[in-house]
C-alpha positions in Angstrom: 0.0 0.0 0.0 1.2 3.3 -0.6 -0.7 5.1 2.0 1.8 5.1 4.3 4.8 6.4 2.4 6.0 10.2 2.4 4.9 12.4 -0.2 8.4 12.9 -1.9 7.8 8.9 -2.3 4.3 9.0 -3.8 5.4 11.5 -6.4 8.7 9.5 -7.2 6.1 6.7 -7.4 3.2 8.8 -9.8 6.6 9.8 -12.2 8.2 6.5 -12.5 5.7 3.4 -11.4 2.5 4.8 -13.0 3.7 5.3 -16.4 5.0 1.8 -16.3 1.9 0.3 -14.3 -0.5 2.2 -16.4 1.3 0.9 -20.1 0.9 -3.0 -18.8 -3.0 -2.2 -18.2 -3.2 -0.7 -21.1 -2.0 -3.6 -23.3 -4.4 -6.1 -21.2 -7.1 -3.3 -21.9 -6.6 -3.5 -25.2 -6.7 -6.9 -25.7 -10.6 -6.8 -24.4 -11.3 -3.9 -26.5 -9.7 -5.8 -29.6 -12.0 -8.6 -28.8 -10.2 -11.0 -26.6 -11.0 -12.6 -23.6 -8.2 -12.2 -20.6 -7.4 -15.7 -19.0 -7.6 -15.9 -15.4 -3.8 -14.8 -14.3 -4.4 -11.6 -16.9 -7.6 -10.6 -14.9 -6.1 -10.7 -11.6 -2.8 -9.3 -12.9 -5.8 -6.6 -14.3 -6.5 -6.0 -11.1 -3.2 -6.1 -9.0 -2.1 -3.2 -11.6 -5.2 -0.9 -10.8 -5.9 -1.3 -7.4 -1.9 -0.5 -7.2 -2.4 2.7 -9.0 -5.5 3.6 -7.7 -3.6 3.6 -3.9 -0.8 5.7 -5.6 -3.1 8.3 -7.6 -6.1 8.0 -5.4 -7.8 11.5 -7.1 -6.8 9.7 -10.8 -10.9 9.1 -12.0 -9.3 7.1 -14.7 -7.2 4.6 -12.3 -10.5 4.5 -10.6 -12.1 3.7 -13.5 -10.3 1.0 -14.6 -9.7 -0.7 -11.0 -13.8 -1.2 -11.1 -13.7 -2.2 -14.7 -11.0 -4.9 -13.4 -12.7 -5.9 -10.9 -16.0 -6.1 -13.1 -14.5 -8.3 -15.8 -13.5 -10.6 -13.3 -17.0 -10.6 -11.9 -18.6 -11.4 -15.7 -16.2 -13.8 -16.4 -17.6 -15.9 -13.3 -20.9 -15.4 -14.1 -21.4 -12.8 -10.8 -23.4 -10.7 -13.0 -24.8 -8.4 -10.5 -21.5 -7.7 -9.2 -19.9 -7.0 -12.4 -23.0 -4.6 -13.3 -21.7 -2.3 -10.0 -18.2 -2.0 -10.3 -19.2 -1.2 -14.2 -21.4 1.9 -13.0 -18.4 2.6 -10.4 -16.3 2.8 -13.8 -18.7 4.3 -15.6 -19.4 6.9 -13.1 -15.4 7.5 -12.2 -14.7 7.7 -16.2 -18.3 8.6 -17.7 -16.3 9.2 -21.6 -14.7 5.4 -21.6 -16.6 3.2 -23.9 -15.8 -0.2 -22.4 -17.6 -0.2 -19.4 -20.8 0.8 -21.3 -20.0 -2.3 -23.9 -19.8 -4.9 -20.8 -22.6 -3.6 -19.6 -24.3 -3.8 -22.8 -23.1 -7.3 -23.0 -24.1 -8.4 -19.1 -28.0 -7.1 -20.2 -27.7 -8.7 -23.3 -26.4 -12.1 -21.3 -29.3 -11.8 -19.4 -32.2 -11.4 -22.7 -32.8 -7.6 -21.9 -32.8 -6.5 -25.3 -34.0 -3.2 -24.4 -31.6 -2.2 -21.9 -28.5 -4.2 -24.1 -29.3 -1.8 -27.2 -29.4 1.0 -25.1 -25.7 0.5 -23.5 -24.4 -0.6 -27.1 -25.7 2.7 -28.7 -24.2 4.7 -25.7 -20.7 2.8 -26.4 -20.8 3.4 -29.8 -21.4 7.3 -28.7 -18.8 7.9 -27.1 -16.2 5.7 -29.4 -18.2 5.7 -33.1 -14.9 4.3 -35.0 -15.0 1.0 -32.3 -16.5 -2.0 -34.9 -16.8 -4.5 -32.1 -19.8 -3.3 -30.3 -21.7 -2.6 -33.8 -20.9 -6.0 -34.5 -22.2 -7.3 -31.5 -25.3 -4.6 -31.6 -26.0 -6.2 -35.3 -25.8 -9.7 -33.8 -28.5 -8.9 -30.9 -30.6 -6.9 -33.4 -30.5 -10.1 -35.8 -31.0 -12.4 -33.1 -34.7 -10.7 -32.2 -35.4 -10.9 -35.5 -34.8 -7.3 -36.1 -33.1 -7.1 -39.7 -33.0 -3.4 -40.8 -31.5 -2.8 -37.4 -28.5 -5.4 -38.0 -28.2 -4.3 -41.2 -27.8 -0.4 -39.9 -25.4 -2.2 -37.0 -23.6 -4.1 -39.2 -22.7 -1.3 -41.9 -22.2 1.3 -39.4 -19.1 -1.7 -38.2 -17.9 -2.0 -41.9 -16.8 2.0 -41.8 -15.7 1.7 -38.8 -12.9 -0.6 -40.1 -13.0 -0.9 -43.9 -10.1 -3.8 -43.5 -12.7 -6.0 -40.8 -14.6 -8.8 -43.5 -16.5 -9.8 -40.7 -19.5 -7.1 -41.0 -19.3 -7.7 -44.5 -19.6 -11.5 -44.2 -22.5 -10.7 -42.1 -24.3 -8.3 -44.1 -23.8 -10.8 -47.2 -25.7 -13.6 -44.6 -29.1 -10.6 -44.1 
């Protein structure tokens, strides 16, 4: 813990540790956003790198963000969806402009067959990051699923200019 440490310490350890703490998160992070699922030593190494520098940068929102967001995927990943659906409004409410709590939660709703509330949380992700293909993808995959064509088609073009490269959104609007 570094509560207990004198303040020349903490900023020696918010100019050298966080830089280095927050550029292993973010490769895990971005391994989720690309569409990856973190085995179980990645989730808790996830978490032992946020809650580390949450304790060092304890006014950070984003470190505060992303120490709920750890400790939410965990959560999904077991199947504890009702805790993973509040540490994802703690992250969503510490970082309210970072799309991937929204997504999880969209996913967690959509888990559970709330269409309704899953749509809304894909929509707001795709608000606040419009060039992210992944959640269109998944948005055009619920949509399809309820039988709700025009609405994948919409989901699954809006993926395709997200990321002209990506032939899955094009697979799948060859399939409607």
């Amino acid at each position: 813990k570094a509560g207990g440490v004198s303040p020349v310490t903490r900023d020696r350890l918010k100019g050298e540790v966080l830089p280095k703490l927050s550029q292993a998160g973010d490769a895990l992070l971005k391994k989720v956003h690309d569409g990856a699922d973190l085995a179980e030593p990645e989730q808790e190494q996830l978490i032992r790198i946020y809650e580390f520098a949450a304790d060092v940068d304890a006014q950070n929102s984003a470190l505060l963000a992303r120490r709920a967001y750890a400790v939410a995927y965990r959560a999904a990943f077991r199947k504890a969806d009702a805790e993973a659906l509040a540490s994802l409004r703690e992250a969503f409410q510490s970082d309210s402009q970072w799309a991937l709590p929204f997504r999880d939660v969209a996913r967690l709703y959509a888990r559970a067959g709330n269409y309704p509330n899953a749509e809304y949380f894909y929509q707001q992700t795709l608000q606040l990051d419009p060039k992210w293909a992944l959640p269109a993808l998944e948005l055009g995959a619920l949509a399809l699923e309820h039988n709700r064509l025009a609405e994948a088609e919409l989901a699954y073009r809006r993926a395709a200019g997200a990321d002209l490269a990506l032939p899955v959104p094009w697979y799948f609007l060859g399939q409607l």
